[in-house]
N, C-alpha and C positions, 0 to 999 in steps of 0.2 A: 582646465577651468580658468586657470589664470592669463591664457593667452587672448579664450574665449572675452573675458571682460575687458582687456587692453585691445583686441578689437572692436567692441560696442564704444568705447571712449574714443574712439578715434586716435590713438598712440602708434608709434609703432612695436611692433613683435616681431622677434625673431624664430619664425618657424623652422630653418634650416642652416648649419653652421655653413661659415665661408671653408672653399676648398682650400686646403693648406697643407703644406710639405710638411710630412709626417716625419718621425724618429727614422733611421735606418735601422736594419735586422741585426741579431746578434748571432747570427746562425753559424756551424762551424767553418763556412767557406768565407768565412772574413768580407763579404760582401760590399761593406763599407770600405776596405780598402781597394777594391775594385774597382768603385763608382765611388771618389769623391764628394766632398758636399757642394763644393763650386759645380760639377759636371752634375747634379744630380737635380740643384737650382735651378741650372739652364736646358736641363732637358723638361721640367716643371717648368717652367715657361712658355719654350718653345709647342709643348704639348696643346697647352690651351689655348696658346694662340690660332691654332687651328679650327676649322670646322668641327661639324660633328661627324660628318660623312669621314673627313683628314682624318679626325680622331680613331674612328674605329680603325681606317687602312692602317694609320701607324701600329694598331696594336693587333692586326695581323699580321704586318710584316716581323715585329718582334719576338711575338710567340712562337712556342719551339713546343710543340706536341710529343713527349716522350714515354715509353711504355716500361713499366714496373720493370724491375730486376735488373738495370742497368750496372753495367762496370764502374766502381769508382774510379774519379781522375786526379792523378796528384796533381797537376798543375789548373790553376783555373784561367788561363791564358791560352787564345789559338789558336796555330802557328802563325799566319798572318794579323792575328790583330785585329781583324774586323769586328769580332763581336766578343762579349766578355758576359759570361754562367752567372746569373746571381739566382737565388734562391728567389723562391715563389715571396713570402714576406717580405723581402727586400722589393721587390716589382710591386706589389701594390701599393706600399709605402711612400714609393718614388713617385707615380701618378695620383696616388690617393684615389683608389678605385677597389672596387667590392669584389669576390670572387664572381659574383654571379654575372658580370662584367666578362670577365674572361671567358667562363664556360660558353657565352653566347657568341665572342667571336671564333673560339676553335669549333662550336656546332654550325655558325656560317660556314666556315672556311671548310670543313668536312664535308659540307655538304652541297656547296656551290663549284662549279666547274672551271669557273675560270679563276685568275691570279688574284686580282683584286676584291676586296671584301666587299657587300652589297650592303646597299645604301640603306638604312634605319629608316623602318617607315611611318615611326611614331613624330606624332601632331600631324602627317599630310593627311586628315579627313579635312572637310569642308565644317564651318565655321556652325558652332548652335547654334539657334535659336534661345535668347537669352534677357529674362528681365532684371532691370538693374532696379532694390527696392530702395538706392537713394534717392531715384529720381523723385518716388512719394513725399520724400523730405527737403528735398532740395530749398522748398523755401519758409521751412521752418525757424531753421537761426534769424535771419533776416527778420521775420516777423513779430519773435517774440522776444530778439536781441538776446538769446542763448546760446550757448556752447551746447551740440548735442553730443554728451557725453555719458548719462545714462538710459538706462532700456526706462525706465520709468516716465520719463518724456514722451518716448514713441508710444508706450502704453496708453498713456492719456489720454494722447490725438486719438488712436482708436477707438478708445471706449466712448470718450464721449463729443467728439464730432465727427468721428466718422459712423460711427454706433455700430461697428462691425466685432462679430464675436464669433467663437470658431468653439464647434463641442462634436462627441463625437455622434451621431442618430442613434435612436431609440429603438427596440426593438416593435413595430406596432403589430398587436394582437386582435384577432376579431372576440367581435362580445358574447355569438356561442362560445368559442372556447374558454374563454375566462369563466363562463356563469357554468359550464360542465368542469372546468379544476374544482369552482371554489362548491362546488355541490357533493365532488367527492371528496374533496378533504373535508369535509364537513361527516359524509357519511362514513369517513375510514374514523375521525373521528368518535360518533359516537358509536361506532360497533367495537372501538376499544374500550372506551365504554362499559358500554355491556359484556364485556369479558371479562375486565375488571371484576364489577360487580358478581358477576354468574363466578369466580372463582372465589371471591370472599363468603358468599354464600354456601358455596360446597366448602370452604374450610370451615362456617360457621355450623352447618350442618353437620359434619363430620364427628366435629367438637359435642358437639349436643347430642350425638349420638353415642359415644365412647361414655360421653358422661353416663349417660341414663343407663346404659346397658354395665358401670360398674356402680354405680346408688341399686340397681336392681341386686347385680348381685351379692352386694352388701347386704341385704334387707335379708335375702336366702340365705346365708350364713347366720343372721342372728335368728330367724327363724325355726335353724337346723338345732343351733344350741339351745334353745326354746326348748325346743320339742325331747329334748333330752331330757329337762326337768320339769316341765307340766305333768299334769295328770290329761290322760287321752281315754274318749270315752264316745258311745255312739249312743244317737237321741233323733228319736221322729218328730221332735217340736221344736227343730231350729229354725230360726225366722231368718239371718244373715249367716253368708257363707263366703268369706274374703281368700278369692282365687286369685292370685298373682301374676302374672304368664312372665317370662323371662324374654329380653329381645333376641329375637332369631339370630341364632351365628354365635350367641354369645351366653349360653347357657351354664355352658359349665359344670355340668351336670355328672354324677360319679359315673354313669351309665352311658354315657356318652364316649368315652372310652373301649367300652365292651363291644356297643354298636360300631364303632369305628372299626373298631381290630375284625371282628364280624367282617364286615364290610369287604376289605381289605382281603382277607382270608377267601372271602367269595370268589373276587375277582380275579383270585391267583389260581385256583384251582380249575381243573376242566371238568370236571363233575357238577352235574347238574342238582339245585340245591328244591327237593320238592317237597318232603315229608320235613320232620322238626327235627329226625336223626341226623340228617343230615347236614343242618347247622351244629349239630356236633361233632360231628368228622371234623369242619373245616374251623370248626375256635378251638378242640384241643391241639397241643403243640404237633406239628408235622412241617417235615422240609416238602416244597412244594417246587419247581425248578431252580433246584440249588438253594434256598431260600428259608429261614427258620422263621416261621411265627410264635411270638410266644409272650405274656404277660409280666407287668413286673408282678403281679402276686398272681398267685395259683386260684385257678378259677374253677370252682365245682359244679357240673351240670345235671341237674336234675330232671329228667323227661315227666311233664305230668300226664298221668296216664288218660287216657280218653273217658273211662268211666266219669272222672272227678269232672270231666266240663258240663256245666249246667244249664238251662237257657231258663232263667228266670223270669215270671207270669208279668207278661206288662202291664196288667191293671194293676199289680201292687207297688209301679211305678210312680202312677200317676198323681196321687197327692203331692210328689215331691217334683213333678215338673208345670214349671209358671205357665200362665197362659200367653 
């Protein structure tokens, strides 16, 4: 960022340090005292003084390609003298050059045929296509007797005499599709809505249900104790008869019980249930496939005998049913 703005000032910046003769290595082959700092100066010179195409040959003539597990040598001298071992870190040091430098002339050199290393072919393309956006400026200073040193200057000129503005496009929609979104979010809308509602209603229903079916059977309890200590009595000249009904499901009823285990008892059994004995087979206690039916209190059955049922005269009915 801060290079960024010392370029928009017009300063200079330094994007990349100058090359320069590095430290020598400390490595066990005493390197620096092989290679001098006078010889090491003047081969740092000599180096750069060359091309670029000279550059790379020199540094494949130098390079020595060796394969792991080499013999140590006590002496770092060779018998003639021509060339002197330094360590990998001492040789870059001395050029001031990057490994990845090296790998790319031992991969020429590996892989080209002849002695000489092949010529770098980076920059020979042919020249951009290239706009320069000083030239827009060029006769800025001059005109308005400034220094163009910040972005807020160039800002200006754009905006407001050149009237140029840059955003990114919109996405444009046709007006079926916007009036079918905004119809069903409307309609997703109110069917929640209505679910809402349709849920508070069954909770409110629910409620007023449980209610009514325990105010009922409250009423039946006081009713039962009632009738414990009232006097009970039968009369042909009742004018009101207050019949209560309990809500289905929620009776409660002592008998309700007996009908159930009944029930139960039926459906466990394979015997079919056709005469009245026969619901007494299956409510007194019997294992039925592995299985024990049986009451918490003992239950007495008493078969009413056929004689005792009666069919009573239905005109002596009728003064007591409404019209």
């Amino acid at each position: 960022m801060l290079e960024r703005n010392l370029m928009d000032r017009g300063k200079n910046m330094c994007r990349k340090k100058a090359i320069e003769l590095k430290e020598p290595c400390n490595c066990r082959k005493k390197c620096y005292e092989v290679v001098n700092e006078e010889q090491r100066k003047k081969l740092f010179e000599d180096f750069y003084s060359l091309s670029r195409g000279s550059q790379d040959q020199d540094l494949a003539e130098t390079i020595k390609e060796t394969e792991e597990g080499r013999k140590r040598i006590q002496t770092t001298k060779r018998r003639f003298n021509e060339k002197s071992q330094v360590c990998q870190t001492m040789y870059l040091h001395t050029f001031d050059l990057a490994m990845k430098k090296l790998r790319v002339i031992v991969k020429k050199n590996r892989d080209s045929e002849s002695i000489t290393c092949p010529i770098d072919g980076q920059g020979q393309h042919c020249k951009h296509k290239r706009i320069e956006q000083v030239i827009i400026f060029e006769n800025v200073p001059q005109r308005n007797n400034i220094t163009p040193e910040k972005k807020s200057q160039y800002r200006k000129i754009f905006n407001e005499e050149f009237n140029l503005s840059f955003h990114t496009l919109a996405n444009v929609t046709c007006t079926k599709r916007d009036r079918f979104k905004l119809s069903l979010k409307a309609l997703e809308e109110k069917q929640l809505i209505e679910e809402q509602n349709n849920q508070k209603l069954k909770l409110l229903t629910k409620r007023e249900h449980l209610d009514f079916a325990e105010a009922v059977y409250k009423i039946k309890s006081l009713d039962k104790e009632r009738s414990k200590k009232d006097l009970t009595f039968v009369g042909r000249n009742l004018k009101e008869i207050h019949h209560r009904f309990m809500e289905p499901d929620h009776s409660h009823m002592e008998a309700d019980t007996i009908h159930a285990a009944s029930e139960i008892a039926k459906k466990k059994t394979i015997a079919k249930v056709e005469v009245s004995q026969d619901w007494n087979n299956c409510t007194v206690r019997k294992r039925q496939d592995g299985m024990e039916i049986s009451f918490p209190n003992p239950i007495t059955l008493e078969a009413l005998p056929t004689a005792d049922i009666k069919v009573s005269n239905l005109s002596d009915l009728l003064p007591y049913i409404s019209e």
